[in-house]
Structures are given as structure tokens and as C-alpha cells.
C-alpha distance (Angstrom), angle and dihedral (degrees) to the residues before:
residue distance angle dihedral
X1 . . .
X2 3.97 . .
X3 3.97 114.2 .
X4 4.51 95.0 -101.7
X5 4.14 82.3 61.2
X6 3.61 93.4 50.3
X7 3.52 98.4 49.0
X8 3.60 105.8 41.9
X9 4.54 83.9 52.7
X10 3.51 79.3 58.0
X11 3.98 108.4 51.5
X12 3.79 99.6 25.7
X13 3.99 121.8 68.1
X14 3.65 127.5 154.3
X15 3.58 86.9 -151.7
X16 3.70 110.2 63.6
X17 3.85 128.1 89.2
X18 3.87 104.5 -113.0
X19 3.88 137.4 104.5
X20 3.46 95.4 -92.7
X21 3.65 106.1 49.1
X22 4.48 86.2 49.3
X23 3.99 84.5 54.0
X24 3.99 92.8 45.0
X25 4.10 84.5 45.9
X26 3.58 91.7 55.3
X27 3.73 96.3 42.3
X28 3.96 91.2 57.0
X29 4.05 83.7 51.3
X30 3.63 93.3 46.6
X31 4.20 90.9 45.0
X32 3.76 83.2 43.6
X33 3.88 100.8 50.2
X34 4.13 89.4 41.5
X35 3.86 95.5 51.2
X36 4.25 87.1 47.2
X37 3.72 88.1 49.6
X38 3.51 94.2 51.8
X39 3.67 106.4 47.8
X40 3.71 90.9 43.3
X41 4.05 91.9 57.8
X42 3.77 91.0 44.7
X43 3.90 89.7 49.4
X44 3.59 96.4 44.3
X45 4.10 93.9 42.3
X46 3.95 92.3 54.5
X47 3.86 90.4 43.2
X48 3.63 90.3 53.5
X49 3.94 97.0 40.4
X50 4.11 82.7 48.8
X51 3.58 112.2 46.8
X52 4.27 85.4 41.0
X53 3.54 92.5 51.7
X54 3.90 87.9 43.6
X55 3.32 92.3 55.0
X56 3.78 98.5 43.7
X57 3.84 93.8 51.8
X58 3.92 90.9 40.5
X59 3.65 88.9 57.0
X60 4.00 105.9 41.4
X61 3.98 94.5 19.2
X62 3.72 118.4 -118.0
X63 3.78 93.8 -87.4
X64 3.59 135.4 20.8
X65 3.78 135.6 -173.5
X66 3.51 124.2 -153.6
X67 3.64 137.7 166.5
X68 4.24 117.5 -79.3
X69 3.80 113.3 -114.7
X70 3.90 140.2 106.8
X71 3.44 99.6 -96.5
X72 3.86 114.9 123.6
X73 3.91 101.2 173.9
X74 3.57 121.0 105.5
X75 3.94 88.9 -105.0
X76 3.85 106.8 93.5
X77 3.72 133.5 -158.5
X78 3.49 119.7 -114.9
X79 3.62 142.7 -116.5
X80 3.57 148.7 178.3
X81 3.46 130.1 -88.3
X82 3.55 107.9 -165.0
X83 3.92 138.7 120.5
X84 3.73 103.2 -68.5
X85 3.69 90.0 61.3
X86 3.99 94.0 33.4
X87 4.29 78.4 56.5
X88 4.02 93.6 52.6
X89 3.66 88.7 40.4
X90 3.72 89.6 59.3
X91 3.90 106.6 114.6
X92 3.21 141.4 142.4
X93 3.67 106.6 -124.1
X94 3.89 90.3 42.1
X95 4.31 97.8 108.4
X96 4.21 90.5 -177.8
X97 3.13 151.2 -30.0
X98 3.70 135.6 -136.0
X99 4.31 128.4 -163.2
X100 3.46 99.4 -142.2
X101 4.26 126.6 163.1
X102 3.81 134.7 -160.1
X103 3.66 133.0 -145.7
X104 4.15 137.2 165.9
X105 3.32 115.8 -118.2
X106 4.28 142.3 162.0
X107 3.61 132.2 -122.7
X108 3.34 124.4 -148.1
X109 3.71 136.5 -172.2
X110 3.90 129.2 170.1
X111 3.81 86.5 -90.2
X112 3.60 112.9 25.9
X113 3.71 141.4 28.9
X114 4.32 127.5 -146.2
X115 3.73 136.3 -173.4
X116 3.50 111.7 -129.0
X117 3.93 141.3 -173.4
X118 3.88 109.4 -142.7
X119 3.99 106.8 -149.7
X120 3.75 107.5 -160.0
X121 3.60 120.6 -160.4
X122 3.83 130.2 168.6
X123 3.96 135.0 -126.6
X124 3.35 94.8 -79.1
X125 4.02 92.1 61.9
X126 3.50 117.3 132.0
X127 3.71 109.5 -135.6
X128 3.58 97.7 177.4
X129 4.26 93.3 117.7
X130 3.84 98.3 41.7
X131 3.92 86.0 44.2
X132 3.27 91.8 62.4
X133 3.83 100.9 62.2
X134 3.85 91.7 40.6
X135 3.09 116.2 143.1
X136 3.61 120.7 170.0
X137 4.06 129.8 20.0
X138 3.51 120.8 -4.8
X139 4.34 137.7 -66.3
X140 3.71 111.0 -90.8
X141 4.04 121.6 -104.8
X142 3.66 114.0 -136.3
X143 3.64 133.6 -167.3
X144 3.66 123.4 -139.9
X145 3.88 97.6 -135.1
X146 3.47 101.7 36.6
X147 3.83 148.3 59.5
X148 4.19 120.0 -99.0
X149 3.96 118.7 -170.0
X150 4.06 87.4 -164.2
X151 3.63 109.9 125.2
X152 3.68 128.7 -164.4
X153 4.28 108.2 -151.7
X154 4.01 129.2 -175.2
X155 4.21 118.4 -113.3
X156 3.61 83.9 -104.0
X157 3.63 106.1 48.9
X158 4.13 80.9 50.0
X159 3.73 101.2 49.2
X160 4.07 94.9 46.7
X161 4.00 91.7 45.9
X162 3.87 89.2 39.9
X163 3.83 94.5 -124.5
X164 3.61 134.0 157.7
X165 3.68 133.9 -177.7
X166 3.44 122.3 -69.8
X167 3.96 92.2 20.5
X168 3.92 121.2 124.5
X169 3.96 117.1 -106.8
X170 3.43 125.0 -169.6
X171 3.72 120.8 -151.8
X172 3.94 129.3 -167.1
X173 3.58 132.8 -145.1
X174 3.90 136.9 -168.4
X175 4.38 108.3 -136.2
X176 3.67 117.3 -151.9
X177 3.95 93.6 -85.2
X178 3.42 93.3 62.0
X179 4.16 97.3 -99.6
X180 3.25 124.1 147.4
X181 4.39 121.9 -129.6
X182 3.48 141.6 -174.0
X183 3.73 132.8 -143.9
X184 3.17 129.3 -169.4
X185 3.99 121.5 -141.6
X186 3.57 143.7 173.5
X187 4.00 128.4 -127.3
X188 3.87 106.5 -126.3
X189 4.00 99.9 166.8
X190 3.96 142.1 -9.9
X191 3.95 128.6 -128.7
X192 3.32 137.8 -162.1
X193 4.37 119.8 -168.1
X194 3.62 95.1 161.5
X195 3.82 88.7 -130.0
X196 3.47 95.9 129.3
X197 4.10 98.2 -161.6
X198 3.59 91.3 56.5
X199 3.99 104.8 31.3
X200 3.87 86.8 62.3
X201 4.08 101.1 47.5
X202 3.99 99.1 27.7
X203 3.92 124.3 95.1
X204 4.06 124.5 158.2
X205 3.38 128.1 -135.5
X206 3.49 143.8 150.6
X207 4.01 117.3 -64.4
X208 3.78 95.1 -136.0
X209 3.49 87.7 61.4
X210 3.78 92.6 59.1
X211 4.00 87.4 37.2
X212 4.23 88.0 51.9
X213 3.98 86.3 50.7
X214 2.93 100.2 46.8
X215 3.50 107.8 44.6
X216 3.89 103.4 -117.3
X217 3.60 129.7 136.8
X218 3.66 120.0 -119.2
X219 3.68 100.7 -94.1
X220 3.62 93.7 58.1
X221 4.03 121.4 100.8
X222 4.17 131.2 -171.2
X223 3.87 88.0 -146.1
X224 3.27 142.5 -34.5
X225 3.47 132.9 -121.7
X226 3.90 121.8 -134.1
X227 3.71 127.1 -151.8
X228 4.00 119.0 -161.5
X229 3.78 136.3 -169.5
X230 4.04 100.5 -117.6
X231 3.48 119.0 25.7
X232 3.81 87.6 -155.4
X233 3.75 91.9 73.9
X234 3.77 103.6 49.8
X235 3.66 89.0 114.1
X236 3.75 89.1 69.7
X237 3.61 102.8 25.1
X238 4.25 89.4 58.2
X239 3.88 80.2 47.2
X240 3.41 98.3 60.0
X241 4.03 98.9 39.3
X242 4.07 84.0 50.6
X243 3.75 89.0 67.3
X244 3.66 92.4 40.8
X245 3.79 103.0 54.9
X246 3.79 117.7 80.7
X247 3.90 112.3 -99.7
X248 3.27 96.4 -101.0
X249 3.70 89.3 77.0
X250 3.98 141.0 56.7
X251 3.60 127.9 -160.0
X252 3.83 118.2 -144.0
X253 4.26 131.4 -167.7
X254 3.50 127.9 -133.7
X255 3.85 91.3 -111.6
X256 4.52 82.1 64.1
X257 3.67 86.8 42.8
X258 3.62 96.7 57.3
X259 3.88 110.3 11.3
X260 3.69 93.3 156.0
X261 3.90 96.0 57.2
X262 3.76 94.3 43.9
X263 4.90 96.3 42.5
X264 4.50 73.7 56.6
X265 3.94 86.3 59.4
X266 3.72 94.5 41.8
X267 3.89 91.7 44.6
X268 4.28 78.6 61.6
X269 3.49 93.1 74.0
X270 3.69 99.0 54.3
X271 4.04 84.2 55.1
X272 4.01 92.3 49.9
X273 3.88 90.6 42.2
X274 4.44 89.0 57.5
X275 3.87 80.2 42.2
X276 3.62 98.1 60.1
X277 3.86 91.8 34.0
X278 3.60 98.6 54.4
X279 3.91 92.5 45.5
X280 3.79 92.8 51.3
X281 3.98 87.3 45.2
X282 3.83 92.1 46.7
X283 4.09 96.6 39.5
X284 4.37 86.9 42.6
X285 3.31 90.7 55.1
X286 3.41 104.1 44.0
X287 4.11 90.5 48.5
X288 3.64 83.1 47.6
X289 3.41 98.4 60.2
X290 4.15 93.0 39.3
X291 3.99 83.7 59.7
X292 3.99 85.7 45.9
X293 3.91 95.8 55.1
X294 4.24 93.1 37.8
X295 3.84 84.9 52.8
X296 3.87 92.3 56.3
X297 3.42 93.6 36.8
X298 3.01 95.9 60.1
X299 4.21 100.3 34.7
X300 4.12 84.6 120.4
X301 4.00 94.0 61.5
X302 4.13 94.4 37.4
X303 4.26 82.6 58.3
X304 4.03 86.6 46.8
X305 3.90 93.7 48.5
X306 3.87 93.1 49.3
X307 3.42 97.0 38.1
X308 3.83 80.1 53.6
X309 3.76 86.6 51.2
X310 3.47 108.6 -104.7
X311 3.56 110.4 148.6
X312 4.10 125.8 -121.7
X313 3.68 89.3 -102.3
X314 3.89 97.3 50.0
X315 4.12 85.4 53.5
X316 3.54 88.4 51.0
X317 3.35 105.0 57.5
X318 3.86 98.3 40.7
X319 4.18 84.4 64.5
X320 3.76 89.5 41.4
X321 3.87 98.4 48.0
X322 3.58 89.3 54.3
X323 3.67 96.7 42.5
X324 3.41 90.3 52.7
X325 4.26 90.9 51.5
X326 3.86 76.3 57.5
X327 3.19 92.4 52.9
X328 4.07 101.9 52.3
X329 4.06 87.9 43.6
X330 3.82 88.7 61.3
X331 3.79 92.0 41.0
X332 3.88 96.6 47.8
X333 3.84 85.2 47.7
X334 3.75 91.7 46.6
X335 3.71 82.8 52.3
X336 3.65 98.9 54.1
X337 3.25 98.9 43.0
X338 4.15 97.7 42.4
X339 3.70 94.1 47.7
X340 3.71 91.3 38.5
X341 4.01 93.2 60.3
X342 4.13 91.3 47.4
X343 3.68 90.4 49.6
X344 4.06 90.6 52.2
X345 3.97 87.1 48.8
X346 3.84 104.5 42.1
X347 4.01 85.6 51.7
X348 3.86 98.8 35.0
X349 3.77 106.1 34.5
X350 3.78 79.0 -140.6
X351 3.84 98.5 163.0
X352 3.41 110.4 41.6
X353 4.60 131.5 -167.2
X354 3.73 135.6 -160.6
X355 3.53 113.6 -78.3
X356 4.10 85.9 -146.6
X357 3.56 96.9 56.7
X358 4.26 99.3 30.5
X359 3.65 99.5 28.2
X360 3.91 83.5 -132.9
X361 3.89 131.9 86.0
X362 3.60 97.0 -144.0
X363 4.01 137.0 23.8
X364 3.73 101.8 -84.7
X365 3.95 113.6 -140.3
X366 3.56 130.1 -157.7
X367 3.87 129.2 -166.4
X368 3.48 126.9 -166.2
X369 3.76 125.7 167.6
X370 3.55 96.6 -148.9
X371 3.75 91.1 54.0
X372 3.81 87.5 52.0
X373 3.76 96.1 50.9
X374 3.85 93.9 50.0
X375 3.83 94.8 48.5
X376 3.80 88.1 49.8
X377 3.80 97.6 42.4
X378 3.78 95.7 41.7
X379 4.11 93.9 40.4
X380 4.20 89.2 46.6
X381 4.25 92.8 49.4
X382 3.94 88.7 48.5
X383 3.86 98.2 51.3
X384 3.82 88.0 41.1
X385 3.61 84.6 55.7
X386 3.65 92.7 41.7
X387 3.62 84.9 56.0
X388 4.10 97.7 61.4
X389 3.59 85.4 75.2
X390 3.92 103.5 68.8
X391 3.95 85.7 37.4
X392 3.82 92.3 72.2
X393 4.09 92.0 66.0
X394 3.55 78.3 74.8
X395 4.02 93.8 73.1
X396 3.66 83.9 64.1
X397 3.68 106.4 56.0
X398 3.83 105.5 109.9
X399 3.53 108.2 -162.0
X400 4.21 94.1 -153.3
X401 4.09 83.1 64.9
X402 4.01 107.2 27.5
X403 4.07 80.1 53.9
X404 3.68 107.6 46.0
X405 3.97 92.7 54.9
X406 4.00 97.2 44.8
């Protein structure tokens, strides 16, 4: 044990009743609240920005193609779907790919009356995202040749048209000329995403129904929906199948889809950055000024150790080694306690949000070791840093003066 150990065990205890062992308690409190804080807003931010974005690309696939034109209704203009573009679409990272078509539509009941979006998707769908937030009933079976009047509606489409699986539901449409017509569908199974934008507009059906009223032929898609290896890279992947489709079509992200939903996420980080910077502000300071108040404190034995001969640097490091111990009691506290608090949520649900205003029923937590090591590392080289600056009072003990008045 080399002499700065010794020392500082010997003139810094937790335990005793004096000024500086109250400050050094509520420094390890202060370290210990701050560190909580922190991993708790970075756990809960990338949950959030997640599960949303999970959602959002579940429900609208990361990248769509569609064909080029002005239009901005929900009515789209087709396009075939046939082996030339099947060729260009041939790449690597591309995981599936799914015709799908949109068109506007009304439901009415005897007592109320809905605008709808009818999402039509073929056999070869792949419900494995909306079949995870069913709910109710079961997900529609489609055949590729023929025409299916199963319907697949959201829990909130349901509950305002008072419908329940297995009931009839009839749905209107407006043709080209202007003329009104009815068809007539049956509920198979109720779902619930939580996305509020889309629970309330979407229903699925089958995509030769949308072909059969609109007039296409069997080849021809509304868009298509394109599945990719890493989500991370849609940037480039949607770059690259941009400039392999023919010009007559565009290819879109998720993130263009629904800009609104995914500037929210990004306006998270600004809120977890202020977070993190008023906790290392509030902590810092509050270490500082422990260090401050031990340093005057103990002014008496600083003048006895250099009048001893210990040099500035020796003194330094005795308060800073033992500072530091302060420091990594609050932190493995603050560790305990943070990670403790997202474990009980992400397994209990315990606090729970609006699904209108959050898009998610629950606060959504999300640990990541290599998060937690960076916060801890980065927070515990800044406060040792921050802790240089009390230190330098030490330079002007002078032992003839600190002495005389003990």
C-alpha cells in the first residue's frame, strides 16, 4: 500500500460525525441519483425511438415503390408487376416483397358511417407484424386466383362502427364516373398496433378485390412493399433500388412516409442530451464542492504533510484517490438502482402512457451494455476532471500559517 492510500484511509470516513463526512454522504447520493437518472433516460429514449420505429416500418414496410405521378389522393396509379421489374428488383439485400394496393372507401352501419383505407395484399402476404397485435378473430386466408370478402379491421375502426367478428360490413366506394357502390364484406379478425394514424384509416382485404374495382388486370400492383436485410441501411438500400426501377416509378422509406412520427423521435435526443447535461452539471458540482469543504477542513493536516515534506502532488492525490472511491460508490449505487427500476418496468409494464399520444401502452425500456459502459466511463473521466480544479487550493496551503492557528 503506497503512502497517498494510507493516508487518505486514515482522514476520510463516511462514518464519522463531522462536516466533511455529511458533505461526502451527500455527494455519493447526488453521484448516485445523477448516474440513475441518466441510464433510465437513455433506456427509456432508445425504447421509445425502437418500438415506434418498429412499428412504423412493420406497418408501411421499410421501402415502398409506387408508380411516379402527381397524384396525392389515396387512389394510386397502377403498374405492372411482371419479370422485367422482378429482374431489376433482384438484389441481394431485398428479403421480400409484397404487391399490395390502396383505395378510400366508407363504412357504413345502420347508425354510423367511417372513412376507411382498404389495404389489399395477396396470398403471399406476410402477416407476421399485424399478427402480432391481433386481437380478436383470426388473419384472413386468401387465394391467389380468386376473390375473398374476409376483412381484417383495427380495435378502433370496430368499436366506433360497433362491429365484432364474424359480423357483415358493408363498404362503399366512388368509381371513376363519379358512382357510388357497395360491397359487402365479412369481419374475420380485429387488430390493435397502437399506431394511432394508421389503426383508425387501415382495413385489409383481399387485393383482387381492389384489382376487380378498379378495373386492373391481374398483373397490376398499387405499390409494393420491400423488405431488406438491415434496417440500418435503408438509406442506401432505397438508393440503390431508385436507380434500378424504370422511371416510371419512385421508391420511398418509411422515414418519407411518416416524417412527422419519426422528427418526434429525433426531438428525444435533444431531451436525453439536457438530461445527461444537467445531471453531470448538478452531480460535478456537488462533488466539487465536497472536495472544496474536505480541503478546508482539513487545511491544518495539508500544512503538517508538507511541512513533513510531502510534495503538492503527493497531497493531491491522497484527496483525489479518495474522492474518486466516492465517486465509484455513488456510481455502483446509481447503477443498481437505475438498472434495477428498468428491469421492474420492461417485465412489469408497471408505468403505463396513452397509446393516442405515445403510440405505446407502456414505457418501453431498452438496455444495452455498451450504452451503460460509455455513460459510466465518460460521466466518471469528466467528474475526475472536474475534480482537478478544487485540488489546486492545495498549492496554497502554507504550512508556517495553516499550523500556527490549528
Amino acid at each position: 500500500m503506497n503512502a497517498a492510500t494510507f493516508i487518505s484511509k486514515r482522514i476520510f470516513s463516511l462514518s464519522k460525525e463531522n462536516l466533511s463526512s455529511t458533505v461526502m454522504r451527500i455527494a455519493v447520493t447526488s453521484v448516485a441519483l445523477g448516474i440513475a437518472i441518466m441510464l433510465i433516460s437513455i433506456a427509456v429514449v432508445i425504447g421509445f425511438k425502437n418500438q415506434i420505429k418498429d412499428k412504423v416500418i412493420g406497418f408501411v414496410a421499410p421501402i415502398h415503390i409506387q408508380a411516379l405521378n402527381q397524384n396525392e389522393s389515396i387512389e394510386e396509379t397502377p403498374f405492372l408487376f411482371d419479370s422485367v421489374l422482378t429482374a431489376r428488383l433482384d438484389k441481394p439485400f431485398i428479403t421480400e416483397m409484397h404487391k399490395t394496393a390502396n383505395k378510400a372507401g366508407i363504412i357504413k352501419t345502420e347508425d354510423e358511417i367511417q372513412t376507411v383505407v382498404l389495404k389489399g395484399v395477396d396470398s403471399n402476404y406476410n402477416w407476421n407484424y399485424i399478427g402480432s397485435y391481433l386481437i380478436n378473430g383470426n388473419i384472413p386466408q386468401y387465394i391467389e386466383n380468386e376473390r375473398s370478402n374476409d376483412v381484417l379491421i383495427s380495435n378502433i375502426i370496430a368499436a366506433k362502427m360497433n362491429l365484432n367478428v364474424g359480423d357483415p360490413v358493408r363498404i362503399w366506394f366512388v368509381d371513376q364516373d363519379l358512382k357510388a357502390r357497395g360491397r359487402k364484406f365479412n369481419v374475420t379478425g380485429v387488430y390493435e398496433t397502437g399506431l394511432q394514424e394508421c389503426d383508425e384509416r387501415y382495413v385489409y382485404c383481399d387485393l383482387n378485390q381492389i384489382r376487380r374495382l378498379n378495373g386492373w388486370n391481374n398483373r397490376e400492383v398499387g405499390h409494393l412493399e420491400i423488405w431488406v436485410d438491415d434496417e440500418k441501411n435503408i438509406n442506401d438500400y432505397n438508393e440503390q433500388i431508385y436507380y434500378s426501377i424504370p422511371t416510371n416509378l419512385v421508391s420511398y422509406t418509411a422515414m418519407e412516409t411518416y416524417p412527422q412520427i419519426f422528427d418526434w423521435l429525433e426531438l428525444q435526443d435533444m431531451n436525453v442530451l439536457i438530461i445527461i447535461v444537467l445531471m453531470l452539471l448538478v452531480a460535478g458540482i456537488t462533488i466539487i464542492s465536497m472536495l472544496l469543504i474536505i480541503i478546508l477542513e482539513r487545511t491544518s493536516t495539508i500544512g503538517l504533510l508538507k511541512a513533513m515534506g510531502a510534495s503538492n502532488g503527493l497531497i493531491r492525490s491522497i484527496f483525489l484517490k479518495r474522492s474518486c472511491r466516492i465517486l465509484l460508490i455513488g456510481m455502483a449505487i446509481g447503477n443498481v438502482i437505475g438498472i434495477g427500476l428498468c428491469l421492474i418496468q420492461k417485465y412489469t409494464n408497471l408505468i403505463t402512457l396513452s397509446p393516442e399520444s405515445y403510440y405505446l401502452s407502456a414505457v418501453p425500456i431498452e438496455l444495452n451494455i455498451w450504452n451503460i459502459l460509455a455513460l459510466n466511463i465518460g460521466t466518471l473521466i469528466l467528474w475526475i476532471l472536474m475534480l482537478l480544479l478544487p485540488t489546486m487550493l492545495i498549492n496554497n496551503v502554507r504550512p508556517s500559517k495553516s499550523i500556527r492557528f490549528e
